[in-house]
VOPABA-385124 format. One record per residue (C-alpha): residue in one letter; x, y, z. Coordinates in steps of 0.2 Angstrom, whole numbers, plus 5000, padded with zeros to 4 digits. Layout:
N
AXYZ;...
! end
This chain:
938
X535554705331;X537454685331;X538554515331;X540254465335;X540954295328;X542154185338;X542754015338;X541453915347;X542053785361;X541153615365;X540653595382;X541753485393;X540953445410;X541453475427;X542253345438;X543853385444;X545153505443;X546653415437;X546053455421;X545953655421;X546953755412;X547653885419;X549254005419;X550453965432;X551154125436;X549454185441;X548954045449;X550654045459;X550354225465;X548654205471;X548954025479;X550054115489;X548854185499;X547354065500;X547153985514;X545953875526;X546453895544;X547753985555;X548953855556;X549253855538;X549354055539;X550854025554;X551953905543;X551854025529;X552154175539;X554054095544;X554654155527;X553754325528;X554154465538;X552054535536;X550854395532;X549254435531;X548054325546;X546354415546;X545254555539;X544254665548;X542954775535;X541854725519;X541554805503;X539654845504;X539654865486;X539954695481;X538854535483;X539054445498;X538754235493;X538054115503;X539053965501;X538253855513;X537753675512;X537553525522;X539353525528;X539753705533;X538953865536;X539853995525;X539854135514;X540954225505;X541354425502;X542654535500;X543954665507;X544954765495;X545754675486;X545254505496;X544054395495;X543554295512;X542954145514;X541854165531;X541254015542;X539954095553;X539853955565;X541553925568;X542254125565;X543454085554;X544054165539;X545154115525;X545954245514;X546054225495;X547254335488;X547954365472;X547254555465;X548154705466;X546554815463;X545254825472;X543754685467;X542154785460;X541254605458;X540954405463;X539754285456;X539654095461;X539053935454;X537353845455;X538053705469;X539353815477;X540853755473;X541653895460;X541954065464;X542454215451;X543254375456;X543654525446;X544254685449;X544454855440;X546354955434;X547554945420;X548354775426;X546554685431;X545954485430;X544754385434;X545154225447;X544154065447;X544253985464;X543653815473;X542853865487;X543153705497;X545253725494;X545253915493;X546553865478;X546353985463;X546153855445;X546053995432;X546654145430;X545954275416;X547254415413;X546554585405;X544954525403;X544454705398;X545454875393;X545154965414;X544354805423;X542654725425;X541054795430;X539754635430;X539954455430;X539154295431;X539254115430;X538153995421;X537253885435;X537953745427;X539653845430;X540253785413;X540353975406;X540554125414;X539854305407;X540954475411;X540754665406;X542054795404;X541954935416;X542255085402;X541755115388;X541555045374;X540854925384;X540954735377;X540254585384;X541654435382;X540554255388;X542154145392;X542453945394;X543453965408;X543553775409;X544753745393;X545253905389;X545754085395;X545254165379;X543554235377;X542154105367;X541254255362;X541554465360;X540154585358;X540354765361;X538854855365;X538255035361;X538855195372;X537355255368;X536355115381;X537355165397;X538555085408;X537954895408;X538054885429;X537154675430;X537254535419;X536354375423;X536254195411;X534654095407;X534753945420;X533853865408;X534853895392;X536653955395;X536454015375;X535254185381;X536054315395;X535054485400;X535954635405;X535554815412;X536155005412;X534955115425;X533855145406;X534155015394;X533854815397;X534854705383;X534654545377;X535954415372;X536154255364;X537454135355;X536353995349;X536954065330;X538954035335;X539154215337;X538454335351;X537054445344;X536154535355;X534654675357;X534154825364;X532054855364;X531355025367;X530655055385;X530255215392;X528955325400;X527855345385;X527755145383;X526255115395;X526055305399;X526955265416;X528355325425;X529755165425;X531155235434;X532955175432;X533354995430;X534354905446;X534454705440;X533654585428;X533454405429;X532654265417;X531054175425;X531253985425;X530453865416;X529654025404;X530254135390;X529854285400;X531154415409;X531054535423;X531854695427;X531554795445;X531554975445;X531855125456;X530055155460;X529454995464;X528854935447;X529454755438;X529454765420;X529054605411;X529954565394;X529154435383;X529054375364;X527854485355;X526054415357;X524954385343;X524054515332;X522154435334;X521254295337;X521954125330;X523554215324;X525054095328;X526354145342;X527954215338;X529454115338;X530954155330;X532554205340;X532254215358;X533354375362;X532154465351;X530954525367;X529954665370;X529154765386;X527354655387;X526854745403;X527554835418;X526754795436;X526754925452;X527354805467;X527654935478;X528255115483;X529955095489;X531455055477;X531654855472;X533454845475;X534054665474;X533054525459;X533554345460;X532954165457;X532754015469;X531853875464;X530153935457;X530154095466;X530754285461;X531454355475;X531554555477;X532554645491;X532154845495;X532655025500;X531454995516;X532754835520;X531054705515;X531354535509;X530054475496;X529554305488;X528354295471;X527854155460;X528454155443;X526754275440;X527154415453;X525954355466;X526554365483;X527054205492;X528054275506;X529254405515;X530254475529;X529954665534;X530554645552;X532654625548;X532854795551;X534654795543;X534654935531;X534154925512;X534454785504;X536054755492;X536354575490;X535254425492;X535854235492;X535354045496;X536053925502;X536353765492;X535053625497;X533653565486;X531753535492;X531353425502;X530053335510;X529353425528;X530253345541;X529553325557;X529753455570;X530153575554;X529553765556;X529153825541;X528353975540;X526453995529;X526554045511;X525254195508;X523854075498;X522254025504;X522953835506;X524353905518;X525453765515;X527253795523;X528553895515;X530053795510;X531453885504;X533453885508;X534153985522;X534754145514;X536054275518;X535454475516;X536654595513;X536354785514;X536954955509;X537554985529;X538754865527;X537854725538;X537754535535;X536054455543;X535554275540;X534054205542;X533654025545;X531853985537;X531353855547;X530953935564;X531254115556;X532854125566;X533954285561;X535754285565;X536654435563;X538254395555;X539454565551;X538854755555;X540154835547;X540855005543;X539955055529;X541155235525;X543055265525;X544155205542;X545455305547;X545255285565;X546555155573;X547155115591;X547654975600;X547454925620;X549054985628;X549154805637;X547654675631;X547454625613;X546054755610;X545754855593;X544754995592;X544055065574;X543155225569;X542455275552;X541655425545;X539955335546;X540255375564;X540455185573;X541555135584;X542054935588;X543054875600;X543754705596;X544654575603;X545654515589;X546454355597;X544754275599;X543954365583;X542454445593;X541754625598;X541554685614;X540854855612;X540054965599;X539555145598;X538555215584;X538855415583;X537655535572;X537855535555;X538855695555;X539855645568;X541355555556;X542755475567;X544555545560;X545655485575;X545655385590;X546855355605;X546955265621;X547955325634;X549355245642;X548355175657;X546855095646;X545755205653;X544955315642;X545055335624;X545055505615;X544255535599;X544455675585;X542855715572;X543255775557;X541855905562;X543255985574;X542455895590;X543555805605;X542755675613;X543255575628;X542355415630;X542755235641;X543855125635;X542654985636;X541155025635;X541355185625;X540155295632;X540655475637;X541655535653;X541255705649;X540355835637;X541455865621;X542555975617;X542356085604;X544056205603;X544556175583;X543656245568;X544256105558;X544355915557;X545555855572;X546955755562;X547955685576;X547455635595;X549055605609;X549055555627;X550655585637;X551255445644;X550955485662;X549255515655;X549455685664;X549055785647;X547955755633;X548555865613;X547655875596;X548355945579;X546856005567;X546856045551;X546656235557;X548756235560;X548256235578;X548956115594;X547556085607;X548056055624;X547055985637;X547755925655;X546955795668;X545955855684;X546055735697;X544355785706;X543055645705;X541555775702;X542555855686;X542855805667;X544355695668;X545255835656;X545256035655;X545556135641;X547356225641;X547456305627;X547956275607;X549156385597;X549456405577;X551256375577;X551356315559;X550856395543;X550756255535;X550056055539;X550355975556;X550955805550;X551155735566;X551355785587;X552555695599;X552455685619;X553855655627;X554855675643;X556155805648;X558055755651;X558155875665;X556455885675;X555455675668;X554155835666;X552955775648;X553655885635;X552555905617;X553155925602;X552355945582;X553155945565;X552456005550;X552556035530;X553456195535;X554856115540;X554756165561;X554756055574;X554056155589;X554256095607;X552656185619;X552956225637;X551956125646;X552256155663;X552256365663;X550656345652;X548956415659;X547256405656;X547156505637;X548956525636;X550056375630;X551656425627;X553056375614;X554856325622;X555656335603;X555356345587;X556756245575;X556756235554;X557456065554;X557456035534;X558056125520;X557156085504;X556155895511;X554655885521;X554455785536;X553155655535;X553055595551;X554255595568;X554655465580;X555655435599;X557055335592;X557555205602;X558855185615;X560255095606;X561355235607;X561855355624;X561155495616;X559255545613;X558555565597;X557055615587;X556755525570;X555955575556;X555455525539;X555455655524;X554655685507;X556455635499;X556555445505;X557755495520;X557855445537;X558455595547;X559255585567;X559055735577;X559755765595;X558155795605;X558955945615;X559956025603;X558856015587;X560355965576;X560255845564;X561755695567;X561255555555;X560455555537;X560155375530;X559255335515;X557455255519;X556455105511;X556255165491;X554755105486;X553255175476;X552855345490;X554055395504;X553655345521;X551855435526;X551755365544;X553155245555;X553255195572;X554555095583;X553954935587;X553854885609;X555554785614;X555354615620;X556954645629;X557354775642;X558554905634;X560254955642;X560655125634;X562055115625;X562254935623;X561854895605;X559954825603;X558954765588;X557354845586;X556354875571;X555155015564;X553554995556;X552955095543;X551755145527;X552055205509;X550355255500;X549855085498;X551155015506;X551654925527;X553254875529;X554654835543;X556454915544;X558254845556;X558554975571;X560055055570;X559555135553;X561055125542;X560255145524;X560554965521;X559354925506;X559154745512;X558554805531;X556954825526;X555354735516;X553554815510;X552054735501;X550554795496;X549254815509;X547854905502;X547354945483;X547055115489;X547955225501;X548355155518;X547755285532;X548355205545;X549455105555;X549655035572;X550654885581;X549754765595;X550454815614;X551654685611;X552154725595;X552054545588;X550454605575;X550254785563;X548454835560;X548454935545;X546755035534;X546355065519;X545155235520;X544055215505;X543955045504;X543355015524;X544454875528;X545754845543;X547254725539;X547954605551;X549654575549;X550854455562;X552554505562;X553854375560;X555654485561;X556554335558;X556154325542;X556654485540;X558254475550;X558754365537;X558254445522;X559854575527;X560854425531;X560654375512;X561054565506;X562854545514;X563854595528;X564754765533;X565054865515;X564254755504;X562254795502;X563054975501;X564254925485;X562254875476;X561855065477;X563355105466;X563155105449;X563754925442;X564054895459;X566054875466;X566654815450;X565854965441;X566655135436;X565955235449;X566755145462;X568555155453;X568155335453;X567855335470;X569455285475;X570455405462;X569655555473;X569755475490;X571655475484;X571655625476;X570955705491;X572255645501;X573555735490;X572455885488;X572655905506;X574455885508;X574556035493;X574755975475;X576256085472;X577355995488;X578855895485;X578755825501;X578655645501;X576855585501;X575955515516;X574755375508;X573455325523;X571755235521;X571155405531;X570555565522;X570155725531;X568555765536;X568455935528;X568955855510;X567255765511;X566255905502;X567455905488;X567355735485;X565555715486;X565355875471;X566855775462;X565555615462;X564155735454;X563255755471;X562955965476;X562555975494;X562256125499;X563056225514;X561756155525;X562055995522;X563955975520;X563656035537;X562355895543;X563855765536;X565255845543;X564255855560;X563555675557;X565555595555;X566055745568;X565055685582;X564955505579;X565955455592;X566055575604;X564855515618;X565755355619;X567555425618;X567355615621;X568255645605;X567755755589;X568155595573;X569155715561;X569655555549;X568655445538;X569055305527;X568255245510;X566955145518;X566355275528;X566255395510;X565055265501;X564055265515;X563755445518;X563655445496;X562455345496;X561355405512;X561455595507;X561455595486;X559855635481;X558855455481;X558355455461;X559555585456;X559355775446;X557355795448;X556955885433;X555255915437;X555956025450;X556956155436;X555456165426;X554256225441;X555556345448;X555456415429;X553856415428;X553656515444;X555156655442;X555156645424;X553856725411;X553156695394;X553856765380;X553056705363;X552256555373;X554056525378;X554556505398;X556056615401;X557056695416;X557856845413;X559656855417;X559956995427;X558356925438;X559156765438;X561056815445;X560156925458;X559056775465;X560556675466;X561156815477;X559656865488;X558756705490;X559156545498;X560956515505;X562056645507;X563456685495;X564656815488;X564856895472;X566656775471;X565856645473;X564556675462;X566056725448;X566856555453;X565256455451;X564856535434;X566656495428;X566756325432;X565056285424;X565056385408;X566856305405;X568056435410;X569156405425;X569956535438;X571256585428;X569956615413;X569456745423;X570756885428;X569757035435;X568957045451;X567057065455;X565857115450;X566757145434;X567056945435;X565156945437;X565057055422;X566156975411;X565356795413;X563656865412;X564056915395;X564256715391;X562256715395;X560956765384;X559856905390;X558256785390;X558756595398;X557556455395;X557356295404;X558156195392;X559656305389;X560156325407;X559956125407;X561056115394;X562456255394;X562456315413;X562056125420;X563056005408;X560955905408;X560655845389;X559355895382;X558255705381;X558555695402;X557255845401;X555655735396;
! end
């Protein structure tokens, strides 16, 4: 037995919530995003550029609640990190947010009107709701150290139980009512498992029963501190096999407990009886129970135990519904739902009644055969499906048939408000997500686990990638094949493009191979052919890119991957088994592309855009290959993993300067960006979308909504777009230079922006010769060639590759408008290219300590490069440079200047390699070759 004492709380009773305490940040934060109806999400939605309207998906693995009484038909389950409030009749959802994990369990009241949510993670709480507002009322921060693992509320809903999710587990019972500090702490032993259910006494909120998949624990706080205990149950017990424990429930109106077990037995826990004949009962505590005996029910695993009314209620692995008296003798069940095993079972709230006439009830299995009565109740299984059924008449309804695995899968209809999802358990839905409904459904084989999916630019056919390697082309409504698959990759099939004549179909796999496949336009053929693939990259395909040639409007396919090419395919002299490559272009240095885009046509010119590893934007002329514009892209917690410019509502004039905007995803991340890309930190917005990693995004044909998912957590996000909102979020940030000054450190009053202007003037008389006497031509204008020395003055280092990309970027700025090469920039023009090319959070140390730990060795378990190895890398590998420049690089950074040196190389070479020790370590070419100290290292 072990105890833990707290201060004990008198019980206030429930009638309204203006007396709740709660903490108003929290409530605040999650308020936010509760909400009853649409209209209520569309006046929010003016002041955010994403606001979450409606969530496609359900966590299997939590509870789903029925929440219906005599006014509304509803129940309530969650999404990630949401919990929905689902009216069934009237398909309408309302969206409780306010966790940033994702919620591992939900309990309810007795009468409906309180719901709990908790999730799991470093910064986790629990949320007390009223269901009939969708307004949070308390909020329970850090309930326990990494989240919650079980809960539940008192019927009464006066006190609410929770568990910790690792160990050392401790059980806190709380009255959330008056306080959001626990009323009782008890930590429970390692050594009886992970406590997975936690159930309260309806009939005395003082006892609570909890289980681990081998040990059953009993609770109670009559003493003013929870005590609890822990009998001894096992195989040997009744010489019986018991199997692992799944939940526990008290039995009303008794002192008896029930536990279900993997093998279909229910154990039954009870007071000790009496030794012989006359001996008194036992009484004494009523935690204090012991296995009395264990009852085979059936073969199949008992899932699911609950109470309603008088009745134990059981769900199974076979999908079975069953209904016992307080005894174990059958009264009633469903075996026909055909739904999946069971994981969750609840009642509506209604009380017994008299029969009414023209009532349905269905027999009770007695010899008296009176009607069953009992609530409608809502089943839940482990296939992520929802079925309710209706008692009286034995009508089922089925609710939701969810994905029950990890969605990846994402397109919408190229012209109708259409969304198609695919998921590793192999289903396909098409839904029509104005009016909330499904219009088709395809269940694939097990195996068969949906990575991609595409339509084509007509809306008639959808392509769609296994992660088995397979291509499929199936009806875009109906879903059913067009032809037999392909099967022409080794490996899953990441990405899936029509072109937008619809002439030609490509995949990237996993493999490093493009697949191409081109349209047959006889009736009594597949509607595509296989072309051919090729493994142009060595490395991931992070995304392919149809487009259209400037010379012949022929379709033109390009792929970019974590090698750094960007390849463009021959299409058009391409034949059966032979795709051919038109180029082959290394378009980063030391980034990765993530992803790669059409950039709009604001300007005259035609560019591809990507985003890279290193929070940049990068402009590249879709001819040419070179790179013209580098901006700095949204800095939140990952780059940018996918993007995509959103349709025009306008016709665009080319040239003629246009406002678009470009959505994208971070790890966890959607967010929106201004078209042009400038780098202006206020041009953009993100929040959280998924708790997880978001997969995927896609926008609506009109661009007006962003569908984004969540992978693991098998939900899809709706999301309407109000750019408005964020039009004037970079209205707030400041006009022309100003957002640019907030990237400065201490901004344009701060002493990086003095220095600033001392080089910009300095490199006016630099240019001019600092030894003329000629009188001094002071101009806002500095030449462009100066730039480099300016930016290595300010503590940036490009290197000759991306000078060049700058010097280009200002070079050709203006010449498609004016036909003239821009040789001049002023000062605003050197913040902004500062700021856009600089590295985004400085000096990665992270970076110096791998390239030691790869071209250096360990010498008395110390890393360490050895010079002479060191000055010939710096030669051989990576950009080109000379045994001068190598001197004068050396003699600027170990503090001698030109001068200092006075011979020529390589005895300059020689003579400064001397200032080196024979063996360098990391932190002494930081701190004496670099200038880093020593603490930036850590």
């Amino acid at each position: 037995m072990a105890t833990a004492n707290d201060s004990v709380s008198t019980d206030v009773e429930i009638t309204n919530t203006s007396g709740l305490h709660h903490t108003q940040s929290a409530v605040a934060t999650a308020q936010s995003g509760a909400s009853l109806g649409l209209t209520h999400h569309e006046e929010e939605g003016r002041t955010s550029a994403l606001k979450l309207t409606w969530t496609f998906g359900l966590n299997k693995s939590v509870a789903v609640h029925n929440i219906s009484d005599s006014n509304r038909k509803m129940i309530f389950y969650v999404a990630a990190h949401t919990g929905i409030l689902y009216d069934y009749t009237e398909n309408r959802e309302s969206l409780l947010q306010g966790h940033s994990s994702i919620i591992t369990c939900t309990c309810v009241s007795g009468n409906k009107r309180w719901l709990a949510t908790a999730d799991q993670g470093n910064d986790s709480m629990v949320i007390i709701w009223d269901s009939y507002t969708g307004i949070p009322v308390q909020t329970l921060f850090s309930p326990h150290h990494g989240g919650v693992a079980a809960m539940t509320m008192a019927r009464d809903a006066k006190l609410l139980a929770t568990i910790g999710a690792v160990f050392p587990q401790a059980l806190s019972v709380w009255d959330w009512l008056s306080s959001d500090q626990p009323l009782y702490t008890v930590v429970v032993s390692p050594d009886y498992g992970l406590q997975m259910h936690v159930s309260f006494c309806d009939d005395d909120n003082h006892l609570l029963i909890s289980n681990s998949t081998h040990q059953v624990i009993f609770y109670s706080s009559e003493s003013g501190s929870l005590q609890y205990c822990a009998p001894v149950l096992d195989d040997k017990t009744f010489n019986k096999v018991v199997g692992t424990f799944s939940q526990s429930v008290f039995v009303p109106s008794t002192t008896r407990a029930m536990t279900a077990t993997s093998i279909g037995n229910v154990v039954v826990w009870d007071h000790a009886r009496p030794e012989g004949p006359g001996a008194p009962a036992v009484t004494g505590n009523p935690m204090m129970k012991r296995p009395l005996k264990m009852i085979h029910l059936q073969q199949s695993s008992i899932t699911v135990m609950t109470l309603i009314d008088d009745n134990v209620v059981t769900g199974d692995s076979d999908g079975h519904v069953k209904f016992y008296d307080g005894k174990m003798r059958l009264k009633n069940w469903w075996d026909d739902l055909n739904s999946g095993p069971v994981a969750a079972i609840s009642f509506a709230c209604s009380t017994k009644s008299d029969i009414l006439d023209g009532s349905n009830y269905p027999s009770s299995a007695t010899i008296k055969a009176k009607p069953f009565v009992t609530p409608d109740f809502t089943v839940a299984t482990s296939d992520a499906t929802i079925l309710n059924v209706t008692v009286d008449g034995n009508k089922k309804h089925l609710i939701h048939h969810e994905h029950s695995r990890d969605i990846h899968a994402l397109a919408a209809y190229p012209f109708k408000p259409w969304l198609l999802i695919g998921s590793y358990s192999g289903l396909l839905k098409l839904w029509d997500y104005d009016k909330k409904v499904v219009l088709a459904t395809r269940q694939f084989e097990k195996h068969q686990c949906v990575q991609c999916v595409t339509f084509d630019q007509k809306g008639k056919f959808v392509a769609v990638g296994f992660t088995n390697g397979t291509l499929q082309v199936v009806n875009f409504l109906t879903l059913e094949d067009e032809c037999l698959p392909f099967k022409f990759s080794r490996d899953c099939i990441t990405h899936v493009s029509f072109s937008y004549d619809c002439k030609y179909l490509a995949t990237a796999d996993i493999d490093l191979c493009v697949t191409v496949f081109k349209a047959t336009s006889d009736q009594d053929q597949p509607p595509y052919q296989y072309v051919g693939k090729h493994r142009a990259h060595y490395k991931q395909i992070r995304g392919i890119l149809f487009g259209n040639s400037l010379d012949t409007d022929e379709p033109i396919l390009m792929s970019v991957g974590e090698d750094r090419l960007l390849v463009v395919y021959d299409l058009v002299n391409s034949s059966e088994n032979d795709l051919r490559l038109l180029s082959s272009d290394r378009i980063e240095q030391s980034a990765v592309s993530n992803c790669i885009d059409w950039y709009p046509s604001v300007t005259k010119e035609t560019f591809l855009v990507t985003a890279n590893n290193q929070f940049k934007f990068k402009l590249y002329n879709s001819t040419t290959k070179m790179c013209r514009k580098t901006v700095l892209a949204p800095t939140y917690s990952t780059p940018i993993q996918r993007m995509a410019v959103l349709p025009s509502t306008k016709k665009e004039i080319p040239g003629e300067e246009t406002r678009r905007y470009l959505m994208f995803i971070t790890k966890n991340q959607v967010g929106l960006c201004l078209i042009p890309l400038d780098g202006n930190p206020f041009g953009n917005m993100a929040l959280t979308a998924h708790p997880g990693q978001v997969t995927n995004v896609v926008h609506s044909h009109d661009g007006k909504i962003l569908f984004t998912c969540g992978g693991s957590d098998a939900a899809v996000n709706m999301w309407i777009v109000n750019t408005d909102a964020l039009e004037a979020g970079a209205l707030l940030g400041g006009e022309g230079l100003v957002p640019f000054y907030s990237l400065l450190d201490g901004g344009q009053d701060g002493e990086l922006f003095a220095e600033m202007e001392d080089y910009f003037y300095y490199a006016q008389l630099r240019h001019q010769g600092i030894d003329s006497m000629e009188t001094r031509q002071v101009s806002d204008k500095v030449p462009l060639e100066e730039v480099p020395n300016i930016m290595r003055a300010l503590g940036f280092f490009p290197s000759e590759q991306e000078i060049e990309d700058m010097q280009n970027e200002v070079k050709f700025s203006r010449y498609v408008s004016t036909g003239q090469y821009t040789t001049e920039l002023d000062l605003g023009d050197i913040i902004q290219l500062y700021v856009n090319h600089r590295p985004t959070f400085g000096v990665n140390f992270t970076r110096l300590h791998q390239a030691f730990d790869v071209l250096g060795q360990r010498k008395a378990d110390t890393l360490v490069l050895d010079r002479g190895r060191l000055l010939n890398l710096l030669q051989s590998k990576g950009e080109h440079i000379t045994e001068a420049e190598l001197a004068d690089c050396l003699g600027a950074l170990l503090g001698y200047t030109a001068d200092g040196v006075d011979v020529e190389p390589p005895e300059a070479v020689v003579q400064l390699e001397e200032q080196l020790p024979e063996d360098i370590t990391t932190q002494l070419f930081a701190e004496n070759v670099l200038g880093f100290p020593c603490s930036s290292l850590t």
